[in-house]
N, C-alpha and C positions, 0 to 999 in steps of 0.2 A: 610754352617750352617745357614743362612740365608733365609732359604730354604722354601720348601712346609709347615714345619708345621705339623697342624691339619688339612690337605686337607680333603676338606667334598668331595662327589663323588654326583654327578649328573647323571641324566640318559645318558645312554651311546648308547643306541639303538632308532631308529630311532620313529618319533610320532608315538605312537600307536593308531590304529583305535577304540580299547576299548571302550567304554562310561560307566562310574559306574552308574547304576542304583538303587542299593541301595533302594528295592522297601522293606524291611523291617521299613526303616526309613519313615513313611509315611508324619508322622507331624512334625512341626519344625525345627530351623534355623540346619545346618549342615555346620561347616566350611572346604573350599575348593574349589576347584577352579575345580569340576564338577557340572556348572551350567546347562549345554544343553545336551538333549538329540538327539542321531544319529537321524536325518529324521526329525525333528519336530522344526518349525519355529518360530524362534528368534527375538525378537526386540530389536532391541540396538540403536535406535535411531539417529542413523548415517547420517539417511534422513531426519530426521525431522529438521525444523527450529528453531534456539534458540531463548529463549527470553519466557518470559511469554505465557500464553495460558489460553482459555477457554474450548475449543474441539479443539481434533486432533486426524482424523483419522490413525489408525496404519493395519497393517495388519491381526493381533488379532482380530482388535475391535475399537472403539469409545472411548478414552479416556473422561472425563467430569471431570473438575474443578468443587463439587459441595456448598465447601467450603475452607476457605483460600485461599495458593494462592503457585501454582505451575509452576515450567517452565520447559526450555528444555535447561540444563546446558550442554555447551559447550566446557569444557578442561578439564572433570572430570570423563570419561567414562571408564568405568571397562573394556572392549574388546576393545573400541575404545577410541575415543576423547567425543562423548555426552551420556549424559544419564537424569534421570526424575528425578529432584529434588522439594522435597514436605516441603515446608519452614516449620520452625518453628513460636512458639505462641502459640493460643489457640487451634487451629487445622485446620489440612488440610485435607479433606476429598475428592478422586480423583476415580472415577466408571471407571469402563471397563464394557462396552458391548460387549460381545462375538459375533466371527459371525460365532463359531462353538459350536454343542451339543457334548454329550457324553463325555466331558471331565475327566480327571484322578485325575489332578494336575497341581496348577500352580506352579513355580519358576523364582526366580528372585536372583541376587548379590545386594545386600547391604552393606550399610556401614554409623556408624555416622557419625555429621560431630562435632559433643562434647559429651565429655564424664560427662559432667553438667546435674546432673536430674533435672525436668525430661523428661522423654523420655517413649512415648509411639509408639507403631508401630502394627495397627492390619490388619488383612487380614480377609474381610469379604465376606458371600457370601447373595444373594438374594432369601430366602427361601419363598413360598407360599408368598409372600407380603411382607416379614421380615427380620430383616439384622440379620444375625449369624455372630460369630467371628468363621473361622474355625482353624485360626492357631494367637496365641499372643508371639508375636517375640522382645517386647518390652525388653525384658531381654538377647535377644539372639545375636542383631543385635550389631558390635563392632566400636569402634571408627578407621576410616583409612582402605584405602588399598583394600575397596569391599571384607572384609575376612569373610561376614557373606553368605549363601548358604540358606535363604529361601523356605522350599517350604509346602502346604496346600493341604488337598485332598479336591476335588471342590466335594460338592453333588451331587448324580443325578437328572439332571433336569435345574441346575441351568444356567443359561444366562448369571448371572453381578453377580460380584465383586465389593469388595470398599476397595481400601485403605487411614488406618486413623492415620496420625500423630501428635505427640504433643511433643513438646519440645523447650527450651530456645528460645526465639526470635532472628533471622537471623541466624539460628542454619540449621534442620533439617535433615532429609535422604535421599540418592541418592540411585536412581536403577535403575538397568541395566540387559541387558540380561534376559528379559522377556520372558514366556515360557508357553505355556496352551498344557498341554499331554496328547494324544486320548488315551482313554478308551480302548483298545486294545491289541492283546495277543501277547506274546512274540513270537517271530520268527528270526529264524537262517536266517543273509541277506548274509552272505559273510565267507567264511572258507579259509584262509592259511596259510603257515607257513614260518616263517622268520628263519632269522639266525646270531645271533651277532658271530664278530669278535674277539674271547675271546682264550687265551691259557687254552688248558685243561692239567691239570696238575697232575701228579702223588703226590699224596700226599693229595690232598683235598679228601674229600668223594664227594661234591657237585661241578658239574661243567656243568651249564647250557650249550647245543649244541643247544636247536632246540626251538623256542618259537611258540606257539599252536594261531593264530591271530581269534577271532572271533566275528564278528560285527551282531547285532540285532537289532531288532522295536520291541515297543509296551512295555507292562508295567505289565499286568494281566497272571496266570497260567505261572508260571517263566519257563526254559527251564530246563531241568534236564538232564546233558549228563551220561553215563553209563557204557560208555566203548570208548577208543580211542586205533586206531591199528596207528604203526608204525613201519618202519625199519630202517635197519642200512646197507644203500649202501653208498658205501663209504669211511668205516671202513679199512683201511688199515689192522688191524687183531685182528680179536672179542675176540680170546684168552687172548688181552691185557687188556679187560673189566672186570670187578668182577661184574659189577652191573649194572642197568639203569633201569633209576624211572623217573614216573612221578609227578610231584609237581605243585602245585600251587605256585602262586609270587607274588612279588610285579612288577611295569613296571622296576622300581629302584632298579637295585642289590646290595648289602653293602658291598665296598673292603675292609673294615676292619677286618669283621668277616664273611671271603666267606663260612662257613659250615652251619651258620644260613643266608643264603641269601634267601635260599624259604622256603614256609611254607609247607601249610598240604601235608600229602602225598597220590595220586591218586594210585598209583599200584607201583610193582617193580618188576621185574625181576633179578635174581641171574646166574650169568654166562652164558648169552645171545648167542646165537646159530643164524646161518644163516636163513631169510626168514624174515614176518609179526612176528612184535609181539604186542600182545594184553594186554590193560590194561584195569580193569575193577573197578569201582570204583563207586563215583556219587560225581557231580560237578553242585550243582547249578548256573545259571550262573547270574550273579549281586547281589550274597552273599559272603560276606569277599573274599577275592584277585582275581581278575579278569580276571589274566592271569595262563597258563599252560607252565610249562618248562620240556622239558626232559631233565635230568641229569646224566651221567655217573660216572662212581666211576673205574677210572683206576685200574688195580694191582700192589704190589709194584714194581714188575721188568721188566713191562713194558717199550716196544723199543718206547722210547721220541723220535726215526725218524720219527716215524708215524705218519697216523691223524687219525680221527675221523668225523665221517659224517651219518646224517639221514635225514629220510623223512616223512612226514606225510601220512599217506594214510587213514584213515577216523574216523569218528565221529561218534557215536550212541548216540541218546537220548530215556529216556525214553519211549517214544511213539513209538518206534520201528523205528522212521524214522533215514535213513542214510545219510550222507551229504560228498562229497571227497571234497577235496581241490579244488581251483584254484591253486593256488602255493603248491605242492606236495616234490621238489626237493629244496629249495632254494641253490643259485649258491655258490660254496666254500667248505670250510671243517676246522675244529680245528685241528692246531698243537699240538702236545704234548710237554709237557716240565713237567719241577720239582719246588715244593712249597717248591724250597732253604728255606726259611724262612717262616715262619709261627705266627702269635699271639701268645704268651704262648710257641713258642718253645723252646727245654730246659729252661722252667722258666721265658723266659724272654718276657714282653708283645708287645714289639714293637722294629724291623728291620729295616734300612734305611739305604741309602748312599754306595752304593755297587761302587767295587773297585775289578776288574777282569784282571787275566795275567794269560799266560801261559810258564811254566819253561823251561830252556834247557832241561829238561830231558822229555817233555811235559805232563807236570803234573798241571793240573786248579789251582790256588789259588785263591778264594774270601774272600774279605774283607767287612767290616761292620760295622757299629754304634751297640752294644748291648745296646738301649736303657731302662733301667732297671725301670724309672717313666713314661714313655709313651711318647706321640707323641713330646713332646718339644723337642727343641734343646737345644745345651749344654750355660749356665752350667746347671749340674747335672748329676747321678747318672747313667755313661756309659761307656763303655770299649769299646775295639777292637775287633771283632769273628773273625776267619776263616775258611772257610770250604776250604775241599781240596779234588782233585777226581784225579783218576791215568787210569781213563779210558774215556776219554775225556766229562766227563760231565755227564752218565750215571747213576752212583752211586757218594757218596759220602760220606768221613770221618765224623763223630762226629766233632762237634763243636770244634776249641779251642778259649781260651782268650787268644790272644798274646802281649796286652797290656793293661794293668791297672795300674793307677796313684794312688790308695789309694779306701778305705771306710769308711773313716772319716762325718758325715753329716755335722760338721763343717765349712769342705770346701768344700761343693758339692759333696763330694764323688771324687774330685780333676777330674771329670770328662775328658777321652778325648775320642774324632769322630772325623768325616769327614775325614777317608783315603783314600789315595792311595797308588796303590801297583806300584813296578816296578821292570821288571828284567832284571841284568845285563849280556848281550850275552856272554860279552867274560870273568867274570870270575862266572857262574853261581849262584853268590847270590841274592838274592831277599831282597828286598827292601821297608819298609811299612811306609810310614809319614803320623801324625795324628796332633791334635792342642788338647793342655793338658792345662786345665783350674785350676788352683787351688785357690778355690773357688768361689765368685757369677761373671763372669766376662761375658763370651761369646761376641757375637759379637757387641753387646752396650757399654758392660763394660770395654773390655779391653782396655789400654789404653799408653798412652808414658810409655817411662821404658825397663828395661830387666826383672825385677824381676818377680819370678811368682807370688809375689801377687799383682803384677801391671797389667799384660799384656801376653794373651795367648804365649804360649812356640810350639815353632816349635820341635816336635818330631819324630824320627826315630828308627823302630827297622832291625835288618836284621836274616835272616839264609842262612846258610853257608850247608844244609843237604836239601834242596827241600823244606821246610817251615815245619817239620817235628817238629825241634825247633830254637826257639827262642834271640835274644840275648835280654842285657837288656838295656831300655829306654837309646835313644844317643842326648842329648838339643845342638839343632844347633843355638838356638835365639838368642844369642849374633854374630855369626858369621856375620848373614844376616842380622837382623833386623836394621835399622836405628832409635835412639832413641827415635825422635818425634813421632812416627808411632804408631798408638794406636792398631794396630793388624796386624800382618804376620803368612800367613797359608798357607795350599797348594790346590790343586786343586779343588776338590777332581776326584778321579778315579783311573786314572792310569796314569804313568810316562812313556818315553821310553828311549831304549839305541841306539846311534845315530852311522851310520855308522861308525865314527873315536873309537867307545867305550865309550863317552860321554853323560853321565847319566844327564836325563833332567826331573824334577816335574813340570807341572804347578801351580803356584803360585797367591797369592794376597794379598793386602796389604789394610790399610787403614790407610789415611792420618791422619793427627794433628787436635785436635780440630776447630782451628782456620779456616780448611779448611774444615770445617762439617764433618771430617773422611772420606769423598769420597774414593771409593773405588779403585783400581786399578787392573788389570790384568797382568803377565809378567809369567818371565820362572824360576827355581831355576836348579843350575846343578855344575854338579860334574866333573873335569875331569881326578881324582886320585880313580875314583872308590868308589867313597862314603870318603875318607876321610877329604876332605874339600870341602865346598859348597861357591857357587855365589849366585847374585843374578842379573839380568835382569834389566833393566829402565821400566818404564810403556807403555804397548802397546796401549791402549786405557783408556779415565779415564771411570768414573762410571760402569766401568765391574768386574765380580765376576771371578766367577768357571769357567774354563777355559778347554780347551783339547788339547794337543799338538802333533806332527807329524813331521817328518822328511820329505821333498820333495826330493827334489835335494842334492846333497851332502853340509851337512853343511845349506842349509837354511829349517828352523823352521817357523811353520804355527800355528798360535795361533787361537782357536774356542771360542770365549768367551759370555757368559752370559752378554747381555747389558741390564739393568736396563733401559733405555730408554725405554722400549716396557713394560714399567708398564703402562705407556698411550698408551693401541694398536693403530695399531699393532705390534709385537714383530719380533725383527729378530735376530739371531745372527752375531756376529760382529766378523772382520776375519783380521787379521794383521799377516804377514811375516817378517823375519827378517835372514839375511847372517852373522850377529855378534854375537849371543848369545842374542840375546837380550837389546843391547844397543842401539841399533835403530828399528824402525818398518817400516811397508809400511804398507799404506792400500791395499787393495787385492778385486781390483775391480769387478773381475769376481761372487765372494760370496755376493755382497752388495743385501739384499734382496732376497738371494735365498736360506737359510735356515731359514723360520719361527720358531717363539717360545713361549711359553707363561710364557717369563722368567722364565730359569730352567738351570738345570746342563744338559748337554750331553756328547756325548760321540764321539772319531773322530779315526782313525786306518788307519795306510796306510799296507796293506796286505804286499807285499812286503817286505817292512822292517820287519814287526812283523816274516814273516815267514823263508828269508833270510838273511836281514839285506841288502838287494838291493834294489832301487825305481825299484818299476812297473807302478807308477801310480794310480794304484789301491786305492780309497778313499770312505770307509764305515764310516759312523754318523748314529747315533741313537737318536732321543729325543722324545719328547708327538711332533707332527706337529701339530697346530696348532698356530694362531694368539695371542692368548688372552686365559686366564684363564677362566674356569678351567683345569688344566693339564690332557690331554686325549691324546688316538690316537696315543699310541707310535710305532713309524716308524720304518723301516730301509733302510738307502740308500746308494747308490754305485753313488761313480764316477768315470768315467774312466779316466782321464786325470788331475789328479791331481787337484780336485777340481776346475777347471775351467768353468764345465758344470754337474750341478745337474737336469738331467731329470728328469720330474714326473712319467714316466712309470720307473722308475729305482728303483723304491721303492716297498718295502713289508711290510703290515700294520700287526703289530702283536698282537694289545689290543687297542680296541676301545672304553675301557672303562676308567673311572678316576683315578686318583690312581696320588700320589707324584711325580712319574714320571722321575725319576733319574736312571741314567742308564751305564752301561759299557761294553765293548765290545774287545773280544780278539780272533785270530786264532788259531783255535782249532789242524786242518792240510790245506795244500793246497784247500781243497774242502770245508770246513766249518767253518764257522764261530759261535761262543757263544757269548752269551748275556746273563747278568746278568739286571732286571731291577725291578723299582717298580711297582709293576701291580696292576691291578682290583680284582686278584683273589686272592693274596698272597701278604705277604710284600715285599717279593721278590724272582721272578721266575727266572729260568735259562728254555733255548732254545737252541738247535742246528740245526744252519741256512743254508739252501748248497748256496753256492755263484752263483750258476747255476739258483736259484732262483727268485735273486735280477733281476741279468742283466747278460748274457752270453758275451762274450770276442766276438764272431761273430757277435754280434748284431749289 
């Protein structure tokens, strides 16, 4: 519960060759960080000598001190380390002679260096004998950061420029990324199509496949495209399509609200058929969003075995001319999967923390946060969902609440999250613990005590009928918890039942004031079949959210979230244990070979889950990467009981941002489910063939 948050989403697809041209904006500052245009030569000052100056030549041109007094600041550079600072006082006045004609427009990165008026900044040009101001930026340009995007349309004819500062003494503006843009007409330089790594999912309308890449010169007579054909090889089976459209985008897709991720719409098509298909439309190109995505819109009963795959095959503009790709196929294809959870589904605007098992009878159970005030963590105003599916992930039941603590606002709505599920092999009940807050407490607040209006409450509910229904809230905190302890919760995810029948949660705890509440990880377990519970000694200290596993008969492999990898880079931290939990080992073979960028994951030994026998077999799931922001959610397999995590062993399933929390359960012998937070949903379900990851031959 400590968790992602409000995770913002970052671009998730590789740099785009794009350039915003934005040749409507002709005059004036524009903030952002499109200063340079493709093909046309930049000075950033990175050659030039620091320190004061009279004349220096640049590649542009002849700089000329012709008043005040300017240098060549050296730890302040907006793309690099130097840039052109024009002091403050009564004014600085600094010429550029061109040593090209026919120019467009200059641009340049600015930024104050006090927000103390006043502050003058003009860009002027040398008309017939005479200085014009072509662009006055003195209102535009901002304090810090190079956030101001300068640019003037230069006259025809014009040679030199002057720019004129005036502001506070030892004050002035820095600039960088200088730019003079030929007068020249738009021209298509480069045409392909990429392909991000995204689950397409049944349930969204929008679900970008294929990104339309197209790079240009020049500035005048903008390019007008008209019509873009494409197909759909690939496609595991078109019947599964209702739709595919083309859109406009942003480079940045929003995992929050993936149905408004693109904008306008270029063409669509309605139940798409084999061959070329043709979108006809008109796309200015460097007017509002600057990239093109095609997007399919699954049906609802669409086989989520499948994928999904196209290609580009050409481009018409205006002018009749035609343009094919270089890159026509890019390499891959979209899985399909289900938008388990959605913004606003039944009601409720925000999903997290999923908690996935499969029954004796093998029947899906997923668990969840129903976050009812939005992206915070508890306390406040959230319950337990579950969804449930009887054909392995396919379809699935209507929502239930299977636990709620009150809606009182008094007490937060007595708010409880973070579950996990777990089911017991040998007498088929199911199993869900959550952490039940009665009022402002969560994981700052809560604190020594038993009481709930002290110190979150360790809760459990069970069913006895395949999760169909419910019993009612069972408070284990006084069993486990040790007084001082300002909070005991559970994993979250999922629990397992251990060869002997011994029912095991991962756990965590947080210490007494005294000891900054540091946090801890261990095991909680049952050996009466859920009627009375233990607790573990601490595996590791400052570790959270935990994932646990049977190896060997009787020893317990602990996956834990280490807070150490707040200062990248992140790893998870991996401790065994042959007692229950009253002693650990460290687990040398995992030291630094699952990265993380501190998060919850998810760990499953195949084996057990599916007979309650070691195979060996050891699948983890989390975002892969080193450091925040949480992207690039994996899945991987080890064969040898987590001893050796190959990199070719892994299958990348969302390369986009997103919370990043995730759970994972055997579906049958051949597949594996995944429940996780994605890019495109709050939370997606997938089904993964294990033949996939890593074959048993290999």
């Amino acid at each position: 519960m400590q968790s992602a948050g409000n995770v913002q989403e970052t671009p998730y697809v590789g740099p785009m060759k794009l350039i915003l041209l934005g040749f409507l904006a002709l005059l004036g500052g524009l903030e952002g960080v499109f200063a340079q245009q493709a093909g046309v030569p930049v000075v950033s000052f990175e050659k030039s000598k620091t320190g004061d100056f009279i004349r220096r030549k640049t590649r542009l041109g002849l700089l000329e001190v012709v008043s005040g007094r300017a240098e060549i600041d050296g730890a302040h550079g907006s793309s690099g380390r130097k840039c052109l600072h024009l002091f403050g006082g009564d004014e600085t006045a600094v010429t550029l002679r061109m040593n090209a004609d026919n120019l467009y427009e200059v641009r340049f990165q600015a930024e104050r260096w006090t927000a103390r008026d006043p502050f003058v900044l003009l860009v002027e040009a040398e008309v017939d004998g005479e200085w014009q101001t072509i662009e006055d930026a003195s209102s535009k340009v901002l304090v810090g950061g190079f956030k101001t995007l300068v640019r003037a349309k230069i006259p025809e004819g014009v040679r030199q420029l002057r720019l004129r500062c005036s502001s506070p003494e030892d004050t002035g503006v820095l600039i960088d990324d200088l730019q003079l843009v030929p007068n020249t007409p738009m021209e298509c330089t480069s045409l392909s199509a990429s392909q991000p790594v995204l689950p397409c999912l049944v349930g969204n309308q929008v679900n970008p496949i294929l990104r339309v890449d197209l790079e240009w010169s020049g500035v005048t007579q903008p390019l007008e495209v008209r019509s873009v054909t494409i197909d759909l090889l690939g496609t595991t089976d078109l019947d599964d399509l209702e739709s595919v459209s083309l859109m406009r985008g942003p480079e940045t897709l929003d995992s929050r609200d993936p149905d408004q991720a693109l904008g306008a719409l270029f063409g669509t098509v309605q139940k798409p058929r084999k061959g070329s298909i043709q979108f006809k439309g008109q796309w200015t190109v460097g007017e509002g969003p600057n990239h093109l995505w095609l997007s399919v819109t699954p049906k609802a009963g669409a086989n989520i075995d499948g994928r999904v795959d196209a290609g580009l095959i050409s481009l018409k503009f205006a002018d009749g001319k035609k343009r094919t790709p270089t890159i026509s196929h890019p390499a891959g294809s979209q899985r399909l999967g289900i938008a388990l959870r959605n913004k606003d589904s039944d009601g409720v605007p925000v999903y997290r923390i999923p908690g996935l098992a499969t029954s004796t009878a093998g029947t899906l159970l997923c668990v969840y946060d129903q976050r009812h005030e939005g992206w915070r963590d508890l306390p406040g105003d959230m319950d337990i969902g579950l969804s449930r599916s009887t054909d392995g992930g396919r379809t699935w039941e209507p929502m239930r609440t299977i636990l709620d603590m009150g809606n009182d606002p008094a007490y937060s709505y007595d708010g409880v999250g973070d579950p996990a599920i777990l089911v017991d092999r040998v007498t088929g009940t199911i199993w869900v613990i959550a952490s039940w807050h009665h009022g402002s407490l969560g994981w700052n607040g809560s604190g020594p005590g038993f009481d709930p209006e002290k110190t979150g409450q360790l809760m459990l509910v069970r069913s006895d009928d395949d999760g169909v229904s419910w019993s009612a809230p069972i408070n284990i905190t006084r069993q486990v918890k040790q007084a001082d302890w300002c909070f005991l919760l559970q994993g979250p995810g999922r629990g397992i039942c251990m060869e002997d029948g011994t029912l095991v949660f991962p756990a965590q705890y947080q210490l007494d004031p005294e000891h900054k509440r540091e946090p801890r990880s261990t095991v909680l377990w049952s050996k009466d079949h859920g009627k009375t519970w233990q607790l573990g000694n601490e595996a590791k200290s400052n570790t959270t959210e935990a994932a646990v596993v049977e190896l060997e008969t009787g020893r317990l492999m602990l996956n834990m979230r280490d807070n150490r990898g707040r200062k990248p880079p992140g790893w998870r931290a991996v401790m065994t244990s042959e007692d229950m939990g009253l002693s650990w080992k460290f687990h040398e073979p995992s030291h630094q070979a699952l990265m993380e960028p501190v998060c919850m994951a998810s760990l499953l030994h195949v084996g057990r889950e599916l007979t309650g026998m070691a195979d060996g077999q050891l699948l983890f799931s989390n975002p892969a990467v080193r450091r925040a922001p949480r992207r690039r959610m994996t899945l991987r397999r080890s064969l040898d009981m987590g001893q050796t995590w190959k990199p070719e062993h892994a299958v990348l399933l969302d390369e986009g941002s997103a919370a990043g929390y995730s759970c994972l359960t055997m579906i049958d012998a051949e597949t594996v489910g995944i429940v996780y937070e994605c890019s495109r949903s709050h939370l997606a379900f997938q089904r993964i063939p294990l033949n996939e990851i890593q074959t048993l031959g290999d």
